[in-house]
N, C-alpha and C positions, 0 to 999 in steps of 0.2 A: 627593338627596344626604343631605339632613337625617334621612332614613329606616334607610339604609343606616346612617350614624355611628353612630343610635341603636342597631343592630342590632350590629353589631360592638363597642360600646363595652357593651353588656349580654351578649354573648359572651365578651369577656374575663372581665368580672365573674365569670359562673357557671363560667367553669373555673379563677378563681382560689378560688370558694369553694368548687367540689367539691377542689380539690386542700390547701386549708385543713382540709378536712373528715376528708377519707380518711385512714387510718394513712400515715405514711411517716416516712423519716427529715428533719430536719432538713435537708441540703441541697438537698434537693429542695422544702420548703417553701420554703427562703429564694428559690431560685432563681426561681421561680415568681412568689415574693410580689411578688419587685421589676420582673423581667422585666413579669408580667402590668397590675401595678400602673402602671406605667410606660406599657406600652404602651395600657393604656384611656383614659389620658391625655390621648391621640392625640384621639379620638375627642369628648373637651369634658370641660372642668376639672373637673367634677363626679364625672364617673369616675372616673378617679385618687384624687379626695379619698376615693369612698367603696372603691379597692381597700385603700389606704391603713386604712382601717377592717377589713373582710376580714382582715385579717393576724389577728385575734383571735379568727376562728371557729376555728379549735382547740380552744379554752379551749372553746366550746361542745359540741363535737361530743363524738360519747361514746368517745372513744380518748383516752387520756391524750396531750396532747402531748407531743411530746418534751423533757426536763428544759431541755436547753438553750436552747431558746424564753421562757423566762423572759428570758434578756440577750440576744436577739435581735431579742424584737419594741420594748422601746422604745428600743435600741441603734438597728436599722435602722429602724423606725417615725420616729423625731423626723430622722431623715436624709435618707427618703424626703419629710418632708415639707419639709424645708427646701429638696429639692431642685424638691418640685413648685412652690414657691414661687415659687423664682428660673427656673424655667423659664417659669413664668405673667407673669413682669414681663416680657419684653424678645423672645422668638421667639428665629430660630436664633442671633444673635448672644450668649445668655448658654446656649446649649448646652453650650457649652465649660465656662463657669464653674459651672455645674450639675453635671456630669461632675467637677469638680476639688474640689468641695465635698463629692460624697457619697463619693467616693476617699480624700481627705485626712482624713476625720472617723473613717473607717473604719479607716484606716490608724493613724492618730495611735493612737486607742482602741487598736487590736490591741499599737501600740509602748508606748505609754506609761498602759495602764490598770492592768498589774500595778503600777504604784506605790502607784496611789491603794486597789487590793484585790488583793489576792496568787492571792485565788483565780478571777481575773475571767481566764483564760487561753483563753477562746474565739474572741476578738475577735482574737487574734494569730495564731491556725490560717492555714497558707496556702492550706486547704479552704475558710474559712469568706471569708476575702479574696476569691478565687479565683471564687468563686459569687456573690457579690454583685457586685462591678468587672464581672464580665461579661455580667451579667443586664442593669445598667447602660449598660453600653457596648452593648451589643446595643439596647435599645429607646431609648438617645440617640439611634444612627446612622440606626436608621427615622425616628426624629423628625425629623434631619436633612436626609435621604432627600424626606420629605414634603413639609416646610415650604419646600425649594429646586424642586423638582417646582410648589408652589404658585404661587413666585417668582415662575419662566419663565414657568410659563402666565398669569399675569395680566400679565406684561409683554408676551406677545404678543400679547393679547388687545387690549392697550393701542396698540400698534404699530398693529395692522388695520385695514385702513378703513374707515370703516361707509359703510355705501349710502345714499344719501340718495333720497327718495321726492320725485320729482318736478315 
């Protein structure tokens, strides 16, 4: 099992950093970054942390990023990571509150950043919401999906009777 995780949780990685790499538009980076970031998560906290890092190979690669990735990545950067935070304290029971954290932060930002910079008007797009909340919601609910899948099986596991040797 330990083999496979490592194998999927370094799969994710490499297609969030090819998709980091490649030309593309912004929503597709964003989409990726959180979706992929998210889901390597899965796989052991390390992952995450380092898709979480990922998000700046852009900056690297030899395509100009796209302009708006400047307020995107520590906009959604410090998001994702507060989210992986709270997801690493507590299992499925602060899924929810992980989910409400990186929705609300986003949201609030998109409502209420023109105040603070007039010309800060990305964060309010219903494109740019849209793509993240769902990228989000998508790899909460495998989270969800997985960690209750774990639940069962170790309670049935627990249920069973072992055999005793003679």
């Amino acid at each position: 099992m330990t083999l496979l995780k490592l194998t999927l949780g370094a799969a994710c990685l490499l297609a969030l950093a090819y998709f980091q790499w490649t030309p593309g538009e912004w929503p597709v980076r964003l989409l990726t970054w959180v979706l992929l970031t998210l889901l390597a998560d899965e796989f052991g906290g390390w992952f995450g942390y380092a898709g979480l890092l990922l998000g700046g190979v852009g900056y690297l690669s030899p395509v100009e990023p796209p302009a708006e990735w400047l307020i995107i990545l520590p906009l959604v950067g410090g998001t994702l990571m507060g989210t992986l935070l709270l997801k690493h304290s507590g299992g499925l029971f602060v899924l929810p509150f992980a989910g409400v954290l990186f929705a609300a932060v986003l949201i609030g930002v998109g409502r209420f950043g023109t105040v603070l910079d007039p010309q800060m008007t990305l964060p309010g797009t219903p494109e740019f919401q849209r793509n993240a909340i769902m990228a989000m919601l998508i790899a909460l609910s495998v989270s969800a999906v997985r960690q209750l899948t774990e639940l069962i099986l170790r309670r049935r596991r627990m249920r069973a009777p072992t055999a005793t040797i003679g």
